[in-house]
Every structure is written in C-alpha cells, then in structure tokens.
Backbone as CSV, one residue per row, in Angstrom:
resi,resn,N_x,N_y,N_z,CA_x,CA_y,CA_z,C_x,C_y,C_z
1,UNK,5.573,17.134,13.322,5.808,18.279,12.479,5.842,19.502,13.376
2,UNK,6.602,20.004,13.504,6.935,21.523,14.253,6.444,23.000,13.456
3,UNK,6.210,23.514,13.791,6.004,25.276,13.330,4.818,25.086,12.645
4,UNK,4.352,26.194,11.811,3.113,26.011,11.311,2.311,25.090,10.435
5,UNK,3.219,24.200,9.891,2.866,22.767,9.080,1.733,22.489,10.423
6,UNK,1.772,21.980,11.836,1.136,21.264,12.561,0.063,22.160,12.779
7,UNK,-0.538,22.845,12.358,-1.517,23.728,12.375,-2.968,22.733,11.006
8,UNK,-2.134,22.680,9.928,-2.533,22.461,8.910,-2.446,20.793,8.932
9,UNK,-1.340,20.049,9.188,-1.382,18.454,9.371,-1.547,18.051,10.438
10,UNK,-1.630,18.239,11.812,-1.365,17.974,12.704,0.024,18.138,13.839
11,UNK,0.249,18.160,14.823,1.151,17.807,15.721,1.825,16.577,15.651
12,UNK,1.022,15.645,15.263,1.971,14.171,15.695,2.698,13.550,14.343
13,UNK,2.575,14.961,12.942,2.789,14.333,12.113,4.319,14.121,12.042
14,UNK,4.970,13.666,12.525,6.432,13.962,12.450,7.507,13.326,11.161
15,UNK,6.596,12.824,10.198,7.489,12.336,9.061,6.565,12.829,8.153
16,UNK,5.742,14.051,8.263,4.977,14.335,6.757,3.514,13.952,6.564
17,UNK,3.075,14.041,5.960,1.337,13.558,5.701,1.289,13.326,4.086
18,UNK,0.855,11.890,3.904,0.434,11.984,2.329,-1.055,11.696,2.435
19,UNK,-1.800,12.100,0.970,-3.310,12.125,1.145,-3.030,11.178,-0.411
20,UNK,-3.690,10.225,-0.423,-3.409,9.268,-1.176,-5.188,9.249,-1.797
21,UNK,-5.705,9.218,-3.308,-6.900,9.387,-3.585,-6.386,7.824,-4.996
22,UNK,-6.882,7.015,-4.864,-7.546,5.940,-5.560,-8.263,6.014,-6.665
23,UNK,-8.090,5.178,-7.772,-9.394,5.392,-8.967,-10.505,4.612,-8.149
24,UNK,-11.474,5.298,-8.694,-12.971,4.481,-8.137,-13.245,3.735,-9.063
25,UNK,-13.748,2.625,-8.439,-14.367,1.305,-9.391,-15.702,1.834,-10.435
26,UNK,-16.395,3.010,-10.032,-17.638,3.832,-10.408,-17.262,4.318,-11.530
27,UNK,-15.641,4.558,-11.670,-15.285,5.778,-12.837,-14.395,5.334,-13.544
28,UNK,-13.747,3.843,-12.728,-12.398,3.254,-13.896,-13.093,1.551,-13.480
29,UNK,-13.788,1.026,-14.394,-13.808,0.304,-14.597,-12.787,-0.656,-15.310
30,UNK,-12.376,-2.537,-15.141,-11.436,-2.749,-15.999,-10.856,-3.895,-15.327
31,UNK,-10.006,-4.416,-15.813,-8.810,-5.451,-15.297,-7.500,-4.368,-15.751
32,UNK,-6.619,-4.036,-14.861,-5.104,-3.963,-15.326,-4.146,-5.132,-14.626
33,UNK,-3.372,-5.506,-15.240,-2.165,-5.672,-14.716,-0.645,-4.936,-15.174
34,UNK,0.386,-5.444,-14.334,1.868,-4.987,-14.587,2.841,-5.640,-13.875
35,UNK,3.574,-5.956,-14.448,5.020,-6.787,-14.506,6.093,-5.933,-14.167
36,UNK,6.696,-5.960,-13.468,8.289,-5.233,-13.306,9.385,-6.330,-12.808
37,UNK,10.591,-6.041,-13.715,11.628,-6.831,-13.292,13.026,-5.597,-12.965
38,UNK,14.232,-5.945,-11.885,14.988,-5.218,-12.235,15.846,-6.020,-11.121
39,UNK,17.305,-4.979,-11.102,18.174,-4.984,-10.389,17.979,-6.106,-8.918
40,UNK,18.990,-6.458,-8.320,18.492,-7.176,-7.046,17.861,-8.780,-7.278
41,UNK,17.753,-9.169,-8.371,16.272,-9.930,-8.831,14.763,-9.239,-8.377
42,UNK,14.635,-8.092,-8.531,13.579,-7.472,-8.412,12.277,-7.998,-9.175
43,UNK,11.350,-8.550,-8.635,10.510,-9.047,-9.084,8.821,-8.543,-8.564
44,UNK,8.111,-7.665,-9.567,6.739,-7.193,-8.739,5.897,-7.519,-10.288
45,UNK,4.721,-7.908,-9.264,3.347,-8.096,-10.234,2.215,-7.510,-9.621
46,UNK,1.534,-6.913,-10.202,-0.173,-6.410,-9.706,-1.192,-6.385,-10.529
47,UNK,-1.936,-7.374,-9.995,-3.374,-6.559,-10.446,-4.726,-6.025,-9.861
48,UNK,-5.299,-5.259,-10.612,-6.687,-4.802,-10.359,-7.308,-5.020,-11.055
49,UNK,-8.856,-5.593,-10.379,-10.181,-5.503,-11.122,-10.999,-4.904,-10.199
50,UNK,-11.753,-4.063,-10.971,-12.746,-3.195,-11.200,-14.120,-3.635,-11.683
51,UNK,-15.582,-3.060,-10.851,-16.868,-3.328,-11.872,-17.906,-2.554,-11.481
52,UNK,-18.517,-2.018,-12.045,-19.520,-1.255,-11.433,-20.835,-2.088,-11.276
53,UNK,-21.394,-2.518,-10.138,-22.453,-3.528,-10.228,-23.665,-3.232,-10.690
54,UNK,-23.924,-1.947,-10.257,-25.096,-0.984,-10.701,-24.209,0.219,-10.410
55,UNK,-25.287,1.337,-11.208,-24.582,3.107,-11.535,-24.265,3.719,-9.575
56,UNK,-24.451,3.181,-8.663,-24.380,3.501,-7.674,-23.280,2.524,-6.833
57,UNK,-23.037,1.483,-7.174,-22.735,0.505,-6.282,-21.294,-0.106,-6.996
58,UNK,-20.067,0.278,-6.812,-18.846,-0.528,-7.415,-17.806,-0.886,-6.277
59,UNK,-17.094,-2.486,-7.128,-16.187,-3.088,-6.037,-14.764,-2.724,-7.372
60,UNK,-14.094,-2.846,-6.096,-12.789,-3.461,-6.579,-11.623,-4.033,-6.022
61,UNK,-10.946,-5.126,-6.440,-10.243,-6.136,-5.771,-8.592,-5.523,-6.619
62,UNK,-8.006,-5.465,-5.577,-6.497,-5.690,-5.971,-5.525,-6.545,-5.325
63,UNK,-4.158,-6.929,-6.008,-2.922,-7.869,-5.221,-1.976,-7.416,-5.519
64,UNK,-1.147,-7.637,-4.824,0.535,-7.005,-5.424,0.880,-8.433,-4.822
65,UNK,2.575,-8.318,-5.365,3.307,-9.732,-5.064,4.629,-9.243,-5.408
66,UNK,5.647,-9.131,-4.411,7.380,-8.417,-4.711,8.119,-9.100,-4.219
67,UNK,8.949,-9.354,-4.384,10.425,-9.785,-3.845,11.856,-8.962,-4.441
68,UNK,12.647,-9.146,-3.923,14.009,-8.687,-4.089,15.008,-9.113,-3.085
69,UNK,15.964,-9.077,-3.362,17.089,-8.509,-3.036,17.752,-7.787,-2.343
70,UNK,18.231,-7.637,-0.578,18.443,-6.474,-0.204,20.549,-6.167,-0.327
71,UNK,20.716,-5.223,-0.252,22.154,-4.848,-0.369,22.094,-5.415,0.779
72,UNK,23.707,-6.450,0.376,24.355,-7.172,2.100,25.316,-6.072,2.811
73,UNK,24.897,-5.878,3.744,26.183,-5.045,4.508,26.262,-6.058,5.973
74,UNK,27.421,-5.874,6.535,27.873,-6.950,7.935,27.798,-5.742,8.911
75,UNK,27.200,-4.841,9.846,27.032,-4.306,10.300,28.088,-4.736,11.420
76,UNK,29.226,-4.563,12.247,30.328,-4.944,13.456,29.919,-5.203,14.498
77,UNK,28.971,-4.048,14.654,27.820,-4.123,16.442,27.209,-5.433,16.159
78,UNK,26.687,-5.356,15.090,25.423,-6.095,15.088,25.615,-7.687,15.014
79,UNK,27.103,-7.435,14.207,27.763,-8.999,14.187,28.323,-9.436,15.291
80,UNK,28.722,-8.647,16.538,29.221,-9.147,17.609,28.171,-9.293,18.441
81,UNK,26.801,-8.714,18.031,25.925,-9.085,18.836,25.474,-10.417,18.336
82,UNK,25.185,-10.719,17.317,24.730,-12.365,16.861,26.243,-13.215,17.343
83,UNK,27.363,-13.007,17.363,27.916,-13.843,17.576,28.277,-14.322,19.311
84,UNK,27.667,-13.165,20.190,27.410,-13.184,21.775,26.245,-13.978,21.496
85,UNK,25.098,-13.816,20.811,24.006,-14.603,21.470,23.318,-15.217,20.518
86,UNK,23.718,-16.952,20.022,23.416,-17.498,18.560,21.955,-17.658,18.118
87,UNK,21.489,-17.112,19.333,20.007,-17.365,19.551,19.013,-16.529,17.934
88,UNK,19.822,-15.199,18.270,19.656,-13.859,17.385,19.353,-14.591,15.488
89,UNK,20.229,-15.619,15.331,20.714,-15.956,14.136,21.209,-15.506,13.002
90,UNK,21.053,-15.526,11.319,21.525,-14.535,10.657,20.495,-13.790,9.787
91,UNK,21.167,-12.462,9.499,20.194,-11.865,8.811,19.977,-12.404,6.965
92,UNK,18.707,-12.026,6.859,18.347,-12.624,6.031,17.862,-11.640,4.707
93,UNK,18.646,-11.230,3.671,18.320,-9.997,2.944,17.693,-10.263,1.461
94,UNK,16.651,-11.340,1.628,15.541,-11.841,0.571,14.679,-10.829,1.612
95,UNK,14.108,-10.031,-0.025,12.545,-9.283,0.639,11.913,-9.800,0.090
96,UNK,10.424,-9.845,0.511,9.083,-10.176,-0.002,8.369,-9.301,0.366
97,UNK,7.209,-9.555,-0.282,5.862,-8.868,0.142,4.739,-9.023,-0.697
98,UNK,3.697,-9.406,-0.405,2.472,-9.952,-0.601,0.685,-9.253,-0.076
99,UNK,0.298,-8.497,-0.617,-0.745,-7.186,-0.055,-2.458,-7.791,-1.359
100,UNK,-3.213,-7.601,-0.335,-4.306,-7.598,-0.978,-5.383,-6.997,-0.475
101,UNK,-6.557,-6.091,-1.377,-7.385,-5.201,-0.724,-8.331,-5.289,-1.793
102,UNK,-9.603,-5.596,-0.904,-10.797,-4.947,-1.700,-11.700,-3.514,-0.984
103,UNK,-12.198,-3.183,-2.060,-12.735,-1.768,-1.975,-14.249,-1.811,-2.527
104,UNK,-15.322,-1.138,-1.651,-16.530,-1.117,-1.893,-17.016,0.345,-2.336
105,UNK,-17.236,1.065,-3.358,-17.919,2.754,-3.268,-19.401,2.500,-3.588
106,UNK,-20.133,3.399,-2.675,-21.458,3.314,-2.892,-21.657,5.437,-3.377
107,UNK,-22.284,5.072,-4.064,-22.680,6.976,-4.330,-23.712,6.905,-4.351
108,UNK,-24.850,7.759,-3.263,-26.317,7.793,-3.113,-26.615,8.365,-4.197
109,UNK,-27.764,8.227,-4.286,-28.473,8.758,-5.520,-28.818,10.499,-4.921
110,UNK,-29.301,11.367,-5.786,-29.586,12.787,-4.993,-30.622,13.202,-4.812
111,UNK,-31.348,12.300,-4.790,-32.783,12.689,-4.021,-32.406,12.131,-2.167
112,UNK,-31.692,10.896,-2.298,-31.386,10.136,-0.859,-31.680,11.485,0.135
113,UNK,-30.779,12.502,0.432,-31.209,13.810,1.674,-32.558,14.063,1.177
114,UNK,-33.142,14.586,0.225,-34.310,15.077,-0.053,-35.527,14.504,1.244
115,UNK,-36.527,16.119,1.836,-37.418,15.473,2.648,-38.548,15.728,1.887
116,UNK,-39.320,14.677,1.795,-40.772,14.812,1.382,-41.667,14.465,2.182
117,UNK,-42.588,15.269,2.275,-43.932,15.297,3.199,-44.940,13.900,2.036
C-alpha cells in the first residue's frame, strides 16, 4: 500500500487489509447450516456448531465443502507450452474445496487482574 494508507495498514499491505470479526461461541450459540446451488454446477454446504461449556469457556467447530465449475478458456502460450512438454499435462477446471476450523474463546472473569493482599 503506498501513501498514507501504509501509515494506518502497514507498508507490505499491497492488496488491502480486511479485519474479519467472527460470532463468538459465548454470544451465538447454535447449529446453523446452508446449502447453495448455482451456475457452473456450483455446489457449497456449511456448517457451524456452537456451545458455551460454562459462562466463560465456549468452542466452536465449523466445515465448508464447494465445488464448481471453472470457465474453460485454451490460453495459446500456455497450450504450446503443454504441447512442447507433455509432462505439464491438461488443465483441469473442476474446483473444489474443503476447510475446517475449530475455535476456543475463553473470557476471564473480572476479578482475574484484581490484586488482593
């Protein structure tokens, strides 16, 4: 990032900065899921579960699962390069993708800093 943005995001940000904030398992308890179909054979599913184990202590587990479809284009370079070296082979424009994350929040209680003699 150039000019005064890199003051505020950094120098090395050179495609932008997102600040990405999550529901907490503490405050959204639950199971969701969601289904999407579309174009491409576009195919995505996710879910989350959520639990608060005690008022201080929550997990939560999520998955996603996608595939699609990518637009075929024959790129000329790229085809005279697979066809110089068969090694390369062909491209292949089925996407996938498959992601899973769990998440732990702990929130001290507010005495935790408190010093007592």
């Amino acid at each position: 990032m150039l000019g005064p943005g890199a003051a505020l995001y950094g120098p090395n940000s050179a495609n932008g900065a997102m600040h990405i904030i999550t529901r907490s398992p503490l405050t959204s308890e639950g199971i969701t899921a969601q289904v999407g179909m579309g174009e491409r054979s576009l195919r995505r599913g996710v879910v989350r579960v959520a639990r608060a184990v005690t008022p201080e202590l929550g997990v939560k587990l999520s998955a996603e699962a996608y595939t699609g479809e990518d637009w075929e284009y024959v790129d000329p370079i790229e085809a005279a390069a697979r066809a110089a070296n068969p090694a390369l082979g062909s491209r292949d424009f089925d996407i996938a993708k498959q992601s899973a994350e769990a998440r732990v929040d702990y929130r001290p209680s507010d005495d935790l800093l408190t010093y007592r003699n």
